[in-house]
N, C-alpha and C positions, 0 to 999 in steps of 0.2 A: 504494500500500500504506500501508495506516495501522493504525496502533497503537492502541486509544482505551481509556482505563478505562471508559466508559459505552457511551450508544449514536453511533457514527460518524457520524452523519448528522443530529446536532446541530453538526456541526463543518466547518467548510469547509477546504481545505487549505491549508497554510502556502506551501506550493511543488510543483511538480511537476518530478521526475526523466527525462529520457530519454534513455536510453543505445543507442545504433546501434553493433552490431560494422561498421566500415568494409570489414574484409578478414579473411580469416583462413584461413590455407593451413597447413596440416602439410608441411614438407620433406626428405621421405625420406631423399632423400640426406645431409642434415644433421640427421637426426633435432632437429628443433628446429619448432616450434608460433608460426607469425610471424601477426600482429593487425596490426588499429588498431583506435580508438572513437573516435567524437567523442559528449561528453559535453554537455546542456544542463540547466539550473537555472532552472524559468521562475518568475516570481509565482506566487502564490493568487490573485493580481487577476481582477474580472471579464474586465477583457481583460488576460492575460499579460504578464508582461514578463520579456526576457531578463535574470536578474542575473547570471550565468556562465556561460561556454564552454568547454570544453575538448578538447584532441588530445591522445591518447596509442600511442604504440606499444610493443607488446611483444613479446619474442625468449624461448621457455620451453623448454628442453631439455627432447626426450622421456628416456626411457632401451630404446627398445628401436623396429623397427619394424612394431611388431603394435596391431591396433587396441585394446588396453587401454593401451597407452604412447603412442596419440593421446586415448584417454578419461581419463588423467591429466592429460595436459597441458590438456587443455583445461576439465578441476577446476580447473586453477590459472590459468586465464588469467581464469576463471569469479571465481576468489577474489578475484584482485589489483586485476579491475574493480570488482567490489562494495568494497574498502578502498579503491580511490580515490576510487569515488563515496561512501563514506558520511565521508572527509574534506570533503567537500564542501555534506554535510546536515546535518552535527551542529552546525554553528553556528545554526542556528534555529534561532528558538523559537516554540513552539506560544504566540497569545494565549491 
């Protein structure tokens, strides 16, 4: 995904993102929304290079156990990834 004032395809990418949900189970019994991701940060190089790696797990209380208190929680498991992956992009910079 890219941003561009003009046309995109004057521009090659500074990095690419790719985020893989590892797991991700809703538990009933504990009404709570349990993850992981492992996160990668490659080059824009013609051949790639790993500059970051990342593991994280999360634990998101539902509030209820009906499928719209699994559709919230999984809003916010959805949020928390995208804030920790764009900790993770906003230090580039575009040449």
């Amino acid at each position: 995904w890219r941003l561009c004032e003009s046309n995109c395809r004057e521009q090659s990418p500074v990095a690419t993102l790719q985020v893989a949900i590892d797991r991700m189970d809703y538990v009933r019994t504990e009404r709570q929304l349990q993850a992981s991701m492992h996160l990668s940060l490659w080059s824009g190089d013609r051949i790639p290079r790993l500059l970051q790696s990342d593991e994280r797990s999360y634990r998101i209380a539902g509030d209820g156990d009906s499928a719209q208190s699994q559709a919230r929680a999984l809003t916010e498991l959805l949020r928390r990834i995208a804030a920790d992956a764009g900790l993770r992009v906003a230090p580039l910079k575009t040449p």
